[in-house]
VOPAGU-2260 file (C-alpha; in pm, 1 decimal, decimal comma):
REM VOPAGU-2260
SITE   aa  ch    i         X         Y         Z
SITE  UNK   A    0    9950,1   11309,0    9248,2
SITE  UNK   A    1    9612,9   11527,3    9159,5
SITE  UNK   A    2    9348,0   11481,3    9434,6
SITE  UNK   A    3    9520,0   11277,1    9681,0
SITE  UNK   A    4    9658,1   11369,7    9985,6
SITE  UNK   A    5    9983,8   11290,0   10135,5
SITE  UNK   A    6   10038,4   11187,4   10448,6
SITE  UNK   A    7   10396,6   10989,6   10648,3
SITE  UNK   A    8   10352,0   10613,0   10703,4
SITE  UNK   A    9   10446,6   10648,6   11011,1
SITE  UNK   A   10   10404,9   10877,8   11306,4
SITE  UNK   A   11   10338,0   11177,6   11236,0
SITE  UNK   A   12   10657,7   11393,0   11308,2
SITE  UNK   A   13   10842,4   11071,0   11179,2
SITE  UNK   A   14   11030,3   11198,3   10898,6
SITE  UNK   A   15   11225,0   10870,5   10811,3
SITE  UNK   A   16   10910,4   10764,1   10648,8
SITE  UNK   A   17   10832,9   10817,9   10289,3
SITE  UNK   A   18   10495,4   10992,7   10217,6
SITE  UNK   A   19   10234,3   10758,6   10099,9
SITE  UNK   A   20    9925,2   10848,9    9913,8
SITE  UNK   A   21    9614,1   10820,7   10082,3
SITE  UNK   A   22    9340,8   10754,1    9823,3
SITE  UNK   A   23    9080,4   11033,6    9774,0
SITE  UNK   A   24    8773,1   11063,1   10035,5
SITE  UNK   A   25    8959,5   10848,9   10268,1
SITE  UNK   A   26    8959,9   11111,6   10531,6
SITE  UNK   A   27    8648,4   11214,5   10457,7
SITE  UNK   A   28    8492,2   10868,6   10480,6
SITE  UNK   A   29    8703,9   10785,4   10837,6
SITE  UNK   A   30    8513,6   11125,3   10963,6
SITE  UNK   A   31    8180,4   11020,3   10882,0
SITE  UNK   A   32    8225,0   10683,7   11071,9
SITE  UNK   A   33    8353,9   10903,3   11381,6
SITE  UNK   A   34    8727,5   10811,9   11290,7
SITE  UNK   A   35    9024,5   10973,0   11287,8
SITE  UNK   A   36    9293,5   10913,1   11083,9
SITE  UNK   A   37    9582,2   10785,0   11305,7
SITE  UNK   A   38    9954,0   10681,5   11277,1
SITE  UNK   A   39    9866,7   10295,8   11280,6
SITE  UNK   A   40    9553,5   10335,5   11038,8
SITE  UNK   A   41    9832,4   10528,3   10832,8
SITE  UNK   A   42   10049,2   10228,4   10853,3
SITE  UNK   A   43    9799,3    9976,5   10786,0
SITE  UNK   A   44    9661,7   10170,0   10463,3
SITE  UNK   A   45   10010,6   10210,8   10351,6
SITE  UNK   A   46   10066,0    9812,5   10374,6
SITE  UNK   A   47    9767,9    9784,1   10161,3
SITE  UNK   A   48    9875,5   10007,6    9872,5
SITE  UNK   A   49   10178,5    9847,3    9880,0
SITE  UNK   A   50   10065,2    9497,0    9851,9
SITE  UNK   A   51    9702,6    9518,3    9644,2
SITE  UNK   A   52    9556,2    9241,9    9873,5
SITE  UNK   A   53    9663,6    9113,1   10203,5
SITE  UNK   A   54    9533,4    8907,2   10487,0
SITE  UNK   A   55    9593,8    9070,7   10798,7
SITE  UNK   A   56    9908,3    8846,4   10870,7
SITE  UNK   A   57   10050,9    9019,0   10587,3
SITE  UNK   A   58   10009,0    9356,2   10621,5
SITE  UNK   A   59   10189,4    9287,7   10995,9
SITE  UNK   A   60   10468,2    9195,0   10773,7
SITE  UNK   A   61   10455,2    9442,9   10556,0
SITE  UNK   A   62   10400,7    9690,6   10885,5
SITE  UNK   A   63   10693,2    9593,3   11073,4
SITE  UNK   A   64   10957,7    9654,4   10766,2
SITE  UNK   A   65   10820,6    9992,1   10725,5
SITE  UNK   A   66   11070,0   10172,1   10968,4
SITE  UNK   A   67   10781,0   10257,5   11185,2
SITE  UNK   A   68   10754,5   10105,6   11565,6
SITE  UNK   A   69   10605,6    9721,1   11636,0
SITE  UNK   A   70   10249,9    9697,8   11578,5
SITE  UNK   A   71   10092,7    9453,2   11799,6
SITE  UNK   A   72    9833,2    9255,2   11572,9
SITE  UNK   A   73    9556,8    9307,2   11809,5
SITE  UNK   A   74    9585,4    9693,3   11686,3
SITE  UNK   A   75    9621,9    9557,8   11321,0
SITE  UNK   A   76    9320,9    9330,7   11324,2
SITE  UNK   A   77    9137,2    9624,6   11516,2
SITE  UNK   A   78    9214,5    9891,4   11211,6
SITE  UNK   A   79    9146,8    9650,5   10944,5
SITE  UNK   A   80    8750,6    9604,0   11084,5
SITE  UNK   A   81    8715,4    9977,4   11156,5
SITE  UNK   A   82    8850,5   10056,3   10780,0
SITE  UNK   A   83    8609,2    9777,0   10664,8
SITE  UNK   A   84    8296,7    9917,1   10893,6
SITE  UNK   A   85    8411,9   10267,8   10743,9
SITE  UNK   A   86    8433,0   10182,9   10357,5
SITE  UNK   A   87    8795,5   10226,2   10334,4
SITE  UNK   A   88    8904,1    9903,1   10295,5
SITE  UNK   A   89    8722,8    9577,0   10187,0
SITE  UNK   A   90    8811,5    9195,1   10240,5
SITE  UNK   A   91    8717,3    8846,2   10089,1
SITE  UNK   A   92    8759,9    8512,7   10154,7
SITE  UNK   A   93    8970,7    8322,6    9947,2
SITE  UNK   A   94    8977,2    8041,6   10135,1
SITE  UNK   A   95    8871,0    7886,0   10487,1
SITE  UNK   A   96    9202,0    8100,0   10634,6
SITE  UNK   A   97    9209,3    8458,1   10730,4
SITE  UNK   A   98    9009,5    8731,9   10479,0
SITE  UNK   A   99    9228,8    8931,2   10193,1
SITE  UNK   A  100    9186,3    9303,8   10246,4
SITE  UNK   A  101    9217,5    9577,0    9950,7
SITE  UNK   A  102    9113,2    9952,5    9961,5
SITE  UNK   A  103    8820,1    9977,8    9841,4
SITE  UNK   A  104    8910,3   10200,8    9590,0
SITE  UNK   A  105    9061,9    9919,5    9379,6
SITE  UNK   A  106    8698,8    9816,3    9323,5
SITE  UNK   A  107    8470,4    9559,9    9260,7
SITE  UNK   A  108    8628,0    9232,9    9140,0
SITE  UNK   A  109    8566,2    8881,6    9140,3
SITE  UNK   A  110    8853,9    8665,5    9288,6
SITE  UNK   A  111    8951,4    8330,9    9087,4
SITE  UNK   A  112    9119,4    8166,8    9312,2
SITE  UNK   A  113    9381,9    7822,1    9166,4
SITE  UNK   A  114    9313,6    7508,0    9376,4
SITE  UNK   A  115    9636,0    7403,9    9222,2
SITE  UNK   A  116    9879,8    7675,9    9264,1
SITE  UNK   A  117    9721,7    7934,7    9461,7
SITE  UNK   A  118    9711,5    8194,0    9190,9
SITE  UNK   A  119    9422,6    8412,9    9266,3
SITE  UNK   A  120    9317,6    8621,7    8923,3
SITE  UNK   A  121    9067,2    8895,6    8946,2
SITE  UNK   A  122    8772,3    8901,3    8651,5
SITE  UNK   A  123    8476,0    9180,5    8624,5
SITE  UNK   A  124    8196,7    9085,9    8822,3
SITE  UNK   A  125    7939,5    9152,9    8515,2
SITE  UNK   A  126    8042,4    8787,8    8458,2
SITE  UNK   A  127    7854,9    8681,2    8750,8
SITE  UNK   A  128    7545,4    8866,4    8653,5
SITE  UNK   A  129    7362,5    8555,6    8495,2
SITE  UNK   A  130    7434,6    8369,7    8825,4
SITE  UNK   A  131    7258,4    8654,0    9021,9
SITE  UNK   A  132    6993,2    8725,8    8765,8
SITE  UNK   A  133    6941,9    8320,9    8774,4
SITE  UNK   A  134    6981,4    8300,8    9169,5
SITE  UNK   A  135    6682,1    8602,0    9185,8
SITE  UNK   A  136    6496,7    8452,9    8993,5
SITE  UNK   A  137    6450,5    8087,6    9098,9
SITE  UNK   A  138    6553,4    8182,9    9462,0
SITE  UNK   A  139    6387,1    8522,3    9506,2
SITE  UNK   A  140    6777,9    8620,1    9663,7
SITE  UNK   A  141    6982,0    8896,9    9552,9
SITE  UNK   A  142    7307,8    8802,7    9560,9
SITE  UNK   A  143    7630,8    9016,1    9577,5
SITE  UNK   A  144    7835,7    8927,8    9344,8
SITE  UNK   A  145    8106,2    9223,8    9329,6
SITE  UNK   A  146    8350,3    9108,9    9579,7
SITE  UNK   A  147    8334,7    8740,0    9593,7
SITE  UNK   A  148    8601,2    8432,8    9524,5
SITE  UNK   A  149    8510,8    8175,5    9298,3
SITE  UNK   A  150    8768,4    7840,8    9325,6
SITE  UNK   A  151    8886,8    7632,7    9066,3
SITE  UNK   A  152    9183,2    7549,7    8844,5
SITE  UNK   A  153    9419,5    7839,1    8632,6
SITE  UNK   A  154    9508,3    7752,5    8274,2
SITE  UNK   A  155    9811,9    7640,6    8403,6
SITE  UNK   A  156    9663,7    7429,7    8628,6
SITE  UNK   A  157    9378,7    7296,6    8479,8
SITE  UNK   A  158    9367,4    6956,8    8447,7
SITE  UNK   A  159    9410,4    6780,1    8096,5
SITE  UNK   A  160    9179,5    6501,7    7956,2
């Protein structure tokens, strides 16, 4: 994998782990917000590659079957912020539950997010740019629109006349 580094997703010296790609600048970024890059941070980014998006619930799930030791969530929840505060990771909320982290590498996306099934699609957030250029304009507010979640109904779902 050019220009990403490798690291265990697990303790360090744990060797039952596979290696898991952390995405480029990660360390880099961590040092810059005074962090380290530790076994559970490991773990948690790990989770997140794995799964895309995840609330925090679900990377403790995804955590505890990765053949590493019990995470409590406290130390979850606690990585997840620090990853947010450092850039790493971002979140969203899809709903009034907990907030859907993704590294931030995956980018800037809108979430479209079923009211009928739960499907949650992701769409470029240049389609949001009339709403922003509209909201600046009559509001005088500059809205960020590249990570937001925007709820209605899938094709699936969508109700018929």
């Amino acid at each position: 994998m050019r220009g990403t580094t490798r690291y265990r997703a697990g303790v360090d010296d744990d060797t039952r782990l596979p290696p898991v790609a952390v995405p480029p600048g990660v360390e880099d970024d961590l040092r810059r917000a005074g962090l380290r890059l530790t076994a559970p941070r490991r773990r948690v980014l790990a989770a997140l590659a794995r799964r895309g998006h995840a609330t925090p619930e679900e990377v403790a799930g995804e955590v505890s079957g990765d053949g590493g030791g019990r995470l409590p969530a406290s130390t979850i929840y606690r990585n997840l912020e620090s990853l947010a505060s450092a850039g790493v990771v971002r979140h969203s909320h899809l709903d009034h539950g907990a907030p859907s982290y993704h590294l931030a590498e995956h980018g800037d996306h809108l979430h479209l997010v079923c009211r009928g099934c739960g499907t949650v699609l992701e769409a470029d957030p240049a389609l949001a740019a009339d709403l922003a250029a509209g909201l600046r304009a009559l509001h005088g507010f500059a809205a960020d629109v590249t990570h937001m979640a925007i709820h209605g109904h899938c094709e699936r779902c969508l109700p018929r006349p």
